[in-house]
FIVOKE-91143 format. One line per 10 residues: number of its first residue (from 1); their letters; for each residue x, y, z of C-alpha. Coordinates in steps of 0.2 Angstrom, whole numbers, plus 5000, padded with zeros to 4 digits. Layout:
% residues N
NUM	a	X,Y,Z | ...
This chain:
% residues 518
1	xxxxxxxxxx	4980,5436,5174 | 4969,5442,5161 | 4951,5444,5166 | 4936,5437,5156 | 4919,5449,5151 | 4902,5444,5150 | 4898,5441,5133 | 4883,5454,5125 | 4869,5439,5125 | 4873,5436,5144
11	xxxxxxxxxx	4869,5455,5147 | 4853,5455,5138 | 4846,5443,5151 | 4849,5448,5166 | 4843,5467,5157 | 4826,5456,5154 | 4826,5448,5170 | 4826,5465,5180 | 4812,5471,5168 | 4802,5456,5170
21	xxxxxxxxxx	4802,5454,5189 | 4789,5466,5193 | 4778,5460,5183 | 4779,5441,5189 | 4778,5451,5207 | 4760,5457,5201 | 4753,5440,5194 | 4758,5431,5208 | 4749,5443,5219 | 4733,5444,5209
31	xxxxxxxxxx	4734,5423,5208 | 4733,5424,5227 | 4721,5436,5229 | 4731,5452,5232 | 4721,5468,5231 | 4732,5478,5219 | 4720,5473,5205 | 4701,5479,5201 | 4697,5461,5203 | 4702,5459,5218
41	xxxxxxxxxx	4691,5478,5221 | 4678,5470,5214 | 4678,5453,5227 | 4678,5466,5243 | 4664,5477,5236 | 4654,5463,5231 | 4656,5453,5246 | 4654,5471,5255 | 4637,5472,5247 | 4630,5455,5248
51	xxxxxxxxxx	4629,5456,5268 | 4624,5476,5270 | 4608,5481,5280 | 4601,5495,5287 | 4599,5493,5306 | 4583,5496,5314 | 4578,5499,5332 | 4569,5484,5342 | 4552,5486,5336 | 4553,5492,5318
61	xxxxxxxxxx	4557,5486,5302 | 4560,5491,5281 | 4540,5496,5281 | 4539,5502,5298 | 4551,5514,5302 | 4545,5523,5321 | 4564,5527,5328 | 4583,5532,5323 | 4591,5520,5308 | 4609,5515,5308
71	xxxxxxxxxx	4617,5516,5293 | 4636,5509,5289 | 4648,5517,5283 | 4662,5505,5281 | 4659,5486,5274 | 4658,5471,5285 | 4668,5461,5274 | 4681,5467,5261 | 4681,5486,5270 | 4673,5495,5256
81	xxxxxxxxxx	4669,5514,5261 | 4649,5517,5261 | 4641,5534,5258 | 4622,5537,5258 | 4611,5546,5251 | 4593,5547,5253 | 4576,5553,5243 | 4567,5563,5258 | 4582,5568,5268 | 4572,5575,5281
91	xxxxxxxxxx	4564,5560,5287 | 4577,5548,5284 | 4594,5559,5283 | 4610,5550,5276 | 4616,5550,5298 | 4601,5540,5299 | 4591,5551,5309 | 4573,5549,5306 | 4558,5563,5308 | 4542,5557,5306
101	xxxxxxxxxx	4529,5565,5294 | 4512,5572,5302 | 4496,5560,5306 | 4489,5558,5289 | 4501,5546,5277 | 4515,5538,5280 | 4531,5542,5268 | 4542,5532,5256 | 4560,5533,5257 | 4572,5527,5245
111	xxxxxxxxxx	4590,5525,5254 | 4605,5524,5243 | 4622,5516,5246 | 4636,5520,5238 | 4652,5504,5241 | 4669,5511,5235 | 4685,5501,5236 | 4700,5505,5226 | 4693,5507,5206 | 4677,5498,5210
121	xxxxxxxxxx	4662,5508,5214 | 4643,5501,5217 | 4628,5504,5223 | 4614,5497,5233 | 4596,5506,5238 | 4583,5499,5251 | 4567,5504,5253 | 4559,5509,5268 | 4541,5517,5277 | 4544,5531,5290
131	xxxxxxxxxx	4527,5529,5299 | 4515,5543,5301 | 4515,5551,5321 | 4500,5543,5331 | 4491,5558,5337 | 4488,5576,5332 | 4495,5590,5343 | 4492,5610,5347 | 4495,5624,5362 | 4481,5634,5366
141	xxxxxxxxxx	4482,5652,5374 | 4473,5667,5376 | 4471,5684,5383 | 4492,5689,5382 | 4484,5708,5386 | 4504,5716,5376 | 4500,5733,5385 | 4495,5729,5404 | 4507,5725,5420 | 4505,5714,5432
151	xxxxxxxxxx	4491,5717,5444 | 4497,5727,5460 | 4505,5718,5473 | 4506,5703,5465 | 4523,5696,5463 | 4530,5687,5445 | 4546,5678,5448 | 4554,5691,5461 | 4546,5708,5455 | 4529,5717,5454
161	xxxxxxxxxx	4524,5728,5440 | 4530,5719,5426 | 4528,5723,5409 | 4517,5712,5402 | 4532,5707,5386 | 4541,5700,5398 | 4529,5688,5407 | 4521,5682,5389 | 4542,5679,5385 | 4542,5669,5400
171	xxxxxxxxxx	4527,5659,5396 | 4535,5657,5376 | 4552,5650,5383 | 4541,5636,5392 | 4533,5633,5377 | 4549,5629,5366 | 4555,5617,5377 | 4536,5607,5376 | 4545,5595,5363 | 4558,5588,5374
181	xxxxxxxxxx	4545,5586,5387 | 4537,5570,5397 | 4519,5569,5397 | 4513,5566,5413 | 4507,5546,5418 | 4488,5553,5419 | 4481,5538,5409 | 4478,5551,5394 | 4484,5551,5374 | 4502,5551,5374
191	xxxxxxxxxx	4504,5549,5393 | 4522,5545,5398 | 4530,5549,5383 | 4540,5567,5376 | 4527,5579,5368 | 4538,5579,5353 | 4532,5591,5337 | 4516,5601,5338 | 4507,5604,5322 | 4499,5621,5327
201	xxxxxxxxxx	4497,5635,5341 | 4481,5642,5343 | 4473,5659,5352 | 4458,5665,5354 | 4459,5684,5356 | 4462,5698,5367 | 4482,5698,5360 | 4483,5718,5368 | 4475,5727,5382 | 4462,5738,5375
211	xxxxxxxxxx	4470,5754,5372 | 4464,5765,5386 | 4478,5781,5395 | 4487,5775,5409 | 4486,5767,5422 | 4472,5758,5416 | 4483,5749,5404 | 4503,5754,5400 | 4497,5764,5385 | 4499,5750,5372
221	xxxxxxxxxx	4492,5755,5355 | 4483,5741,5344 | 4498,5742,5333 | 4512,5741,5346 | 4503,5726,5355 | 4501,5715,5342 | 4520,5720,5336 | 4527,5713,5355 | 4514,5700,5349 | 4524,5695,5333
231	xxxxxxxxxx	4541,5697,5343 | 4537,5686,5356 | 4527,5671,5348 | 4526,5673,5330 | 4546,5674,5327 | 4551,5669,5343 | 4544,5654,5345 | 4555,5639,5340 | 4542,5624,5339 | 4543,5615,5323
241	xxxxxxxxxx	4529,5604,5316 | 4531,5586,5309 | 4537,5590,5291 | 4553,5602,5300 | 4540,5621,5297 | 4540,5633,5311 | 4521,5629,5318 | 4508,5640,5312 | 4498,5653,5325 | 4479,5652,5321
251	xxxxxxxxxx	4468,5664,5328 | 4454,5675,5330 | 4449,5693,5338 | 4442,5697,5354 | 4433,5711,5364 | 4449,5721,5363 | 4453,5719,5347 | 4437,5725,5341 | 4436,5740,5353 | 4453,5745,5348
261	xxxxxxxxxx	4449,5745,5330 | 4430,5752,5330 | 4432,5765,5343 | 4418,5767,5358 | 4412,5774,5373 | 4429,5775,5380 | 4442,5787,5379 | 4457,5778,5369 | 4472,5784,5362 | 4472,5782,5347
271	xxxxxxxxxx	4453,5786,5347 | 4454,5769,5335 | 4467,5758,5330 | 4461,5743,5317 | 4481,5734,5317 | 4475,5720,5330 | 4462,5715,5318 | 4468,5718,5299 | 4484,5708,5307 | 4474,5693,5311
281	xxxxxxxxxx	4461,5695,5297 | 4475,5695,5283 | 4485,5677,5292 | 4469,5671,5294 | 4458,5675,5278 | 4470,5676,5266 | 4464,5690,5256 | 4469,5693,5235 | 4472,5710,5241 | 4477,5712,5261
291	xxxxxxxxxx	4465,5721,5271 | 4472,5742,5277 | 4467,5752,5287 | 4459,5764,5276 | 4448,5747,5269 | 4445,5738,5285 | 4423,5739,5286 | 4419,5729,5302 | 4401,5727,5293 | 4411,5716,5281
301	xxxxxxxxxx	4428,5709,5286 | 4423,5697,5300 | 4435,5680,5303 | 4428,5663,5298 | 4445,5652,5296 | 4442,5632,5295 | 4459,5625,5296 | 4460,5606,5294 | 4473,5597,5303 | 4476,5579,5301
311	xxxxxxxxxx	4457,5576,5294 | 4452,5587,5308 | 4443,5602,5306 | 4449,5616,5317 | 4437,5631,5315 | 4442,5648,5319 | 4426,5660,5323 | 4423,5680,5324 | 4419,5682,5345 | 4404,5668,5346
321	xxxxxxxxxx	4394,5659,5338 | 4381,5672,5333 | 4368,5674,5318 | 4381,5678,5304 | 4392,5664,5311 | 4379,5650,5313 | 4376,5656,5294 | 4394,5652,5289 | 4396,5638,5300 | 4379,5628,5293
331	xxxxxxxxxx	4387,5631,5275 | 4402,5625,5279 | 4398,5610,5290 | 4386,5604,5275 | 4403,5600,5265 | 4410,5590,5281 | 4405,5572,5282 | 4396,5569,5300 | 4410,5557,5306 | 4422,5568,5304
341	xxxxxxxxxx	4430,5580,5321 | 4426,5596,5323 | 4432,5609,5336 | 4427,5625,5338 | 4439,5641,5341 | 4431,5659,5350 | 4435,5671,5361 | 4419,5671,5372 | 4410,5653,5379 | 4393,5650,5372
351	xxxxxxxxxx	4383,5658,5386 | 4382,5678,5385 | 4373,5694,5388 | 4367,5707,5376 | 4382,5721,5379 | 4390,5712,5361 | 4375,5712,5351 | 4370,5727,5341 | 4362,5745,5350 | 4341,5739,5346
361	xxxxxxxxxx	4342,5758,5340 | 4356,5755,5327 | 4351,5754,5309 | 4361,5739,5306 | 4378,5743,5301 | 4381,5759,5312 | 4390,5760,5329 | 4378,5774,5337 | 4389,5768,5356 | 4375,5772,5366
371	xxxxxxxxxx	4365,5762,5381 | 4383,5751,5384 | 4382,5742,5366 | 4397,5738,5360 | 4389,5732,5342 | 4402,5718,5340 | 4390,5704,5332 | 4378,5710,5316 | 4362,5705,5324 | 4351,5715,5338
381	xxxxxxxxxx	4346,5708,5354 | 4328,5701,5349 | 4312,5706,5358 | 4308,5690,5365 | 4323,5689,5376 | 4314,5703,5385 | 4308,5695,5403 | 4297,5705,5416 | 4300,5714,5427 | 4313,5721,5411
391	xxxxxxxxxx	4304,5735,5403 | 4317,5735,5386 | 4330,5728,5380 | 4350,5732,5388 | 4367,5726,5388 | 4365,5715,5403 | 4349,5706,5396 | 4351,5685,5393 | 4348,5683,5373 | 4340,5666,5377
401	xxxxxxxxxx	4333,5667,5360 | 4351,5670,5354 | 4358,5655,5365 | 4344,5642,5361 | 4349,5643,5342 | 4368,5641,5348 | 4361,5627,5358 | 4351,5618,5344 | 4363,5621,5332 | 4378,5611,5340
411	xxxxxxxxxx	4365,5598,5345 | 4358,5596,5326 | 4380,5593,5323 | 4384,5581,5334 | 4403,5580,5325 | 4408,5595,5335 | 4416,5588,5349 | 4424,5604,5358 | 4424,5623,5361 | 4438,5633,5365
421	xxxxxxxxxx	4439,5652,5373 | 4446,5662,5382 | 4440,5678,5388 | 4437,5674,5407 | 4451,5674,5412 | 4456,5656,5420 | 4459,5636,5415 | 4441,5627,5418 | 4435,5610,5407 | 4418,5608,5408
431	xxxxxxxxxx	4402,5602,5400 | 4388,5613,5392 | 4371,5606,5390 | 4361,5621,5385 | 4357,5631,5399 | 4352,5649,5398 | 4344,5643,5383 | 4328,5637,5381 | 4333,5618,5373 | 4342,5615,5388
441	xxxxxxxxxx	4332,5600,5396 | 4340,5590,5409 | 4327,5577,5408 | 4329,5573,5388 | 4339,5558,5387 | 4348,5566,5370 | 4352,5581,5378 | 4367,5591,5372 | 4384,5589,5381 | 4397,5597,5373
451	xxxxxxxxxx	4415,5599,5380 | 4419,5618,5382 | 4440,5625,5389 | 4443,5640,5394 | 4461,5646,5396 | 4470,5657,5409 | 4478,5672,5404 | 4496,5676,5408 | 4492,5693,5413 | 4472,5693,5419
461	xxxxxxxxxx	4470,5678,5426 | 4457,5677,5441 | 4466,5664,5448 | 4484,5665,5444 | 4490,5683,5438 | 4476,5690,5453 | 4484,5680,5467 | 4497,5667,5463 | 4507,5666,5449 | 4512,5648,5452
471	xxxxxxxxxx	4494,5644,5446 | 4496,5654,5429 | 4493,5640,5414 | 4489,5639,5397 | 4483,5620,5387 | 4492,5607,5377 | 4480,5596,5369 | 4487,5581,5361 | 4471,5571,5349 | 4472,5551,5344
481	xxxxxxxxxx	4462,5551,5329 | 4463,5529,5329 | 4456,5529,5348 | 4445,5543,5342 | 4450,5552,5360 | 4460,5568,5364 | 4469,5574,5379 | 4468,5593,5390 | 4482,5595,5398 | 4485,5614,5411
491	xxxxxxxxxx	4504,5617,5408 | 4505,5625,5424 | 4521,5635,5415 | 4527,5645,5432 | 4526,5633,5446 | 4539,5639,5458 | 4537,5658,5453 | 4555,5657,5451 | 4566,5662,5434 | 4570,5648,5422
501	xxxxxxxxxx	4560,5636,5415 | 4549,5627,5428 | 4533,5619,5425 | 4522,5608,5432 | 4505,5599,5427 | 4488,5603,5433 | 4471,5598,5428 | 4471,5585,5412 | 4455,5575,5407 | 4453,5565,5392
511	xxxxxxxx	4438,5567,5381 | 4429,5555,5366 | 4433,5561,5349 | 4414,5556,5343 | 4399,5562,5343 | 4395,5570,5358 | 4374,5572,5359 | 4369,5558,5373
């Protein structure tokens, strides 16, 4: 039997029909709404974008953003990949993490999604307000003394004699972990909530021992104190502020940095060692050319450093507020309008004896050390704080004249609502109306009443470092510029004298943010 062929046409078609069948495939699937084609890309990023949001946590909303955002990362509807990018990544960062900006404005953000889905690619942006942070915040210390050891006897977490760098490391670590930390429920600004950022550290002086042979102290110069200084807090602290910057460290010199760097009745070694004080003058002053050792002229370089914070001015002061200070301060406070917050920052509190003024026998600008001056304030003790039986004029004479002015002055600026020191070595808030001065006036009913803090020192204190370290402290103030209030809290920073972090909370008080003259 012979076999019939296919003839050439007949071929042909079933060649076409092979090519062809793909391509009905593809048609049929876009017509049902298949996703092998960009318009069917399109409907899923389209639908994707039509129903995304940013999620917010209870409470907040686009133009008040207080918490953590969610932000999706794969569409609702057609599956569409989402990638974010945002205009201030560190308050809003594209995981949704929010940090909000210090008290003072509130920050636009500008968040960007980007929807991809096969060959389609879109965008969408939303706009959003992280809100400012309610309430201003700062640590304050004093009185480190780099250079001593711990008093005899006296036991710190397990040991006695220990070297002050490793006490003030202790009282740093408790410090970086202020963030994470609850406030105590004590009715006060920011009670019962974590600290979180801090804007500032402040300290008032007396960084290193003065530089006496041992035993007095551990033979610290001016130079190697305020280098364990700088190792422990300056780098070694961790705290961030509200816009993600290490904190700044404001200060101002005390007795010992002044003794160390002007030389004196007592034997030191180095006979004089300026570092503590050109260190401090140079952050705080910001000089064109930094201060050195071979142009540092007490009779010249003194430390007057406002530093405004959140429309609060913080106002750091050379030892007290004597003549040549009251001369700067009335300048400067003539530029502040009178309803706006002014706290003041010194190593000593505003009553005081003559020992700091100038030798009545010195010319003005010389340091002739004699009678137990120490010549640290420019101005001499004046004649009329002379009271019989005194015969002349000595370190341990009242400078009522002196403290009157001091007394006049803050009741003549009724905006500065606080004082802080150190210098005597232990935590006490309490309230100066005047005395040893002669404005003071119990009976007058617009008396002055100023709210002054004194702060414990890690290695002096009277009441801690003498007897019990469980009661060594150092402040956390936290300031709510709405309320017009702040808050002192005593970080009690070794409570069970044991290693780690443990602290504990001591004395707190909340005071008015207003003027303060009643």
């Amino acid at each position: 039997m012979q076999l019939s062929h296919p003839s050439r046409p007949s071929v042909a078609r079933h060649v076409l029909k092979a090519l062809l069948a793909p391509v009905l495939l593809l048609a049929l699937a876009v017509s049902c709404g298949g996703s092998s084609s960009g318009a069917g890309d399109a409907d899923r990023v389209s639908a994707d974008v039509s129903i995304l949001d940013v999620g917010y946590a209870t409470g907040d909303s686009a133009t008040s953003v207080t918490k953590n955002v969610t932000l999706p990362t794969a569409g609702a509807a057609g599956a569409s990949s989402i990638t974010w990018d945002s205009s201030k990544a560190y308050n809003i960062s594209t995981k949704g993490v929010v940090n909000r900006p210090p008290y003072g404005a509130d920050v636009p953000v500008t968040l960007t999604a980007t929807l991809n889905y096969g060959t389609i690619q879109t965008t969408k942006t939303f706009n959003l307000t992280v809100k400012q942070v309610p309430t201003i915040q700062f640590i304050f210390h004093s009185d480190n003394h780099f250079g001593d050891a711990t008093k005899a006897g006296v036991v710190f977490q397990g040991s006695t004699n220990v070297d002050s760098f490793i006490v003030n490391g202790k009282m740093r670590d408790v410090m970086n972990v202020l963030p994470t930390t609850v406030a105590p429920s004590d009715y006060g600004v920011g009670a019962g909530v974590a600290f979180g950022n801090f804007d500032f550290i402040a300290q008032t002086g007396d960084i290193g021992s003065k530089s006496v042979p041992i035993p007095d102290s551990n033979g610290n110069s001016a130079t190697v104190s305020f280098g364990q200084f700088k190792t422990i807090y300056l780098d070694g602290l961790t705290l961030k502020d509200n816009t993600g910057t290490p904190i700044p460290h404001f200060m101002t010199v005390g007795n010992h940095e002044l003794g160390n760097a002007l030389g004196g009745p007592d034997v030191m070694v180095p006979a004089k060692d300026p570092a503590g004080v050109i260190e401090i003058y140079n952050r705080m002053m910001n000089p064109a050319t930094p201060l050195t050792a071979a142009t540092f002229d007490y009779n010249k370089h003194k430390i007057f450093a406002p530093r405004v914070v959140g429309g609060i001015h913080f106002i750091f002061l050379n030892m007290w507020l004597d003549a040549e200070m009251l001369e700067k301060m009335t300048a400067y406070i003539a530029t502040v309008p009178t309803t706006t917050p002014v706290m003041l920052f010194m190593h000593t509190p505003p009553e005081q004896t003559g020992q700091y003024f100038r030798d009545p026998a010195s010319n003005g600008t010389d340091f002739p050390w004699a009678g137990g001056f120490n010549n640290y304030f420019r101005d001499k003790l004046n004649p009329l704080d002379l009271i019989a039986p005194a015969t002349a004029l000595g370190p341990n004479t009242v400078p009522i004249k002196e403290v009157t002015a001091v007394a006049t002055f803050l009741k003549a600026h009724t905006n500065i609502v606080a004082w802080f020191h150190g210098h005597d070595n232990f935590n006490q808030f309490r309230t100066w109306n005047g005395e040893s001065g002669a404005d003071f006036n119990a009976n007058d009913k617009n008396w002055l009443s100023i709210p002054i803090f004194r702060v414990d020192s890690p290695m002096k204190g009277k009441d801690a470092a003498a007897k019990d370290y469980t009661k060594a402290s150092f402040q956390v103030i936290t300031i709510d510029p709405v309320k017009k209030e702040f808050t002192v809290r005593e970080c009690l920073w070794n409570k069970t004298n044991t290693a780690g972090v443990n602290l504990a909370w001591g004395m707190t008080e909340t005071f008015p943010l207003t003027n303060r003259v009643r």
